[in-house]
C-alpha positions in Angstrom: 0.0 0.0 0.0 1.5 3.2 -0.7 1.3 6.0 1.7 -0.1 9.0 1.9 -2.8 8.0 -0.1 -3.8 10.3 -3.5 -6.3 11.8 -1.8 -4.5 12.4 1.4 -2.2 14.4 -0.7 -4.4 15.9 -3.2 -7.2 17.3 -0.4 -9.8 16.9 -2.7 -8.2 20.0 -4.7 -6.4 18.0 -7.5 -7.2 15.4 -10.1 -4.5 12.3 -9.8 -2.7 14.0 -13.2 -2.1 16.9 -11.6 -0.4 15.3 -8.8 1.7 13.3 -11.0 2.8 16.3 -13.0 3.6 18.6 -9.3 5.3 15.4 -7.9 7.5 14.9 -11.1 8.3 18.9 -10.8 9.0 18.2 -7.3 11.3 15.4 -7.9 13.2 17.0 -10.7 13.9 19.9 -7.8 15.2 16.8 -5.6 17.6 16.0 -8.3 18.8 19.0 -9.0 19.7 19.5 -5.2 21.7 16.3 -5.3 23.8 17.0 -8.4 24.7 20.6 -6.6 25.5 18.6 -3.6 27.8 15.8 -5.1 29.2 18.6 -7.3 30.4 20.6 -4.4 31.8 17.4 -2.3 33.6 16.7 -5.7 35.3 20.0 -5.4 36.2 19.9 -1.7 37.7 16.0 -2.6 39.5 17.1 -5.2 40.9 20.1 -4.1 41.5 17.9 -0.9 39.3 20.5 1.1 38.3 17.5 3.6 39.0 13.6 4.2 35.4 12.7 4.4 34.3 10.4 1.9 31.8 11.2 -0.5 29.0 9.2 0.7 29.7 11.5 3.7 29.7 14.7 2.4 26.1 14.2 0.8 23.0 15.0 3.1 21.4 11.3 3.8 18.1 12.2 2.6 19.5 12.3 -1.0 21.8 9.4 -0.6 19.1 6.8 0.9 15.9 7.7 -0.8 14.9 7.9 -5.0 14.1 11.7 -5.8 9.9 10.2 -6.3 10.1 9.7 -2.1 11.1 12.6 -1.5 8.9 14.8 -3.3 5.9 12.5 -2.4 7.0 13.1 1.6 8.0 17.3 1.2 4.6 17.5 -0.7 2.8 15.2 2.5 4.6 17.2 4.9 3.8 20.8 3.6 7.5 21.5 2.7 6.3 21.8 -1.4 2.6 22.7 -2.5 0.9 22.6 -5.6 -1.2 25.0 -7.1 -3.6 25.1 -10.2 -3.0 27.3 -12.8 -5.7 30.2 -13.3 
């Protein structure tokens, strides 16, 4: 069973496409915070900034979750919202 449920996230407010389109926006957001993140503990490695691994470096919501999770828990959690357009 997969949690929240539609309309636990929706509120009654948004059909199950628009959902899926705000989630995928969401998630693409995720991504793009990871690559910044790896990016910049590539740069500290390399320039040998720190000794911490990489894995180490990178926040552990990115490292432990896919980018869909995370958008589907911000959006639950109030952290991202979606809105209609007009």
């Amino acid at each position: 069973m997969i949690e929240p449920t539609v309309e636990e996230l929706t509120k009654g407010e948004l059909n199950r496409y628009e959902l899926v389109v705000g989630v995928a926006k969401c998630a693409r957001m995720v991504t793009d915070e990871y690559v910044t993140c790896r990016n910049e503990a590539e740069r500290m490695i390399a320039n040998r900034e720190t000794d911490k691994t990489l894995a180490a470096l990178i926040p552990g919501e990115y490292r432990d979750q896919k980018a869909v999770k995370i958008a589907i828990a911000r959006l639950s959690e109030g952290r991202y919202q979606l809105h209609r357009k007009g």
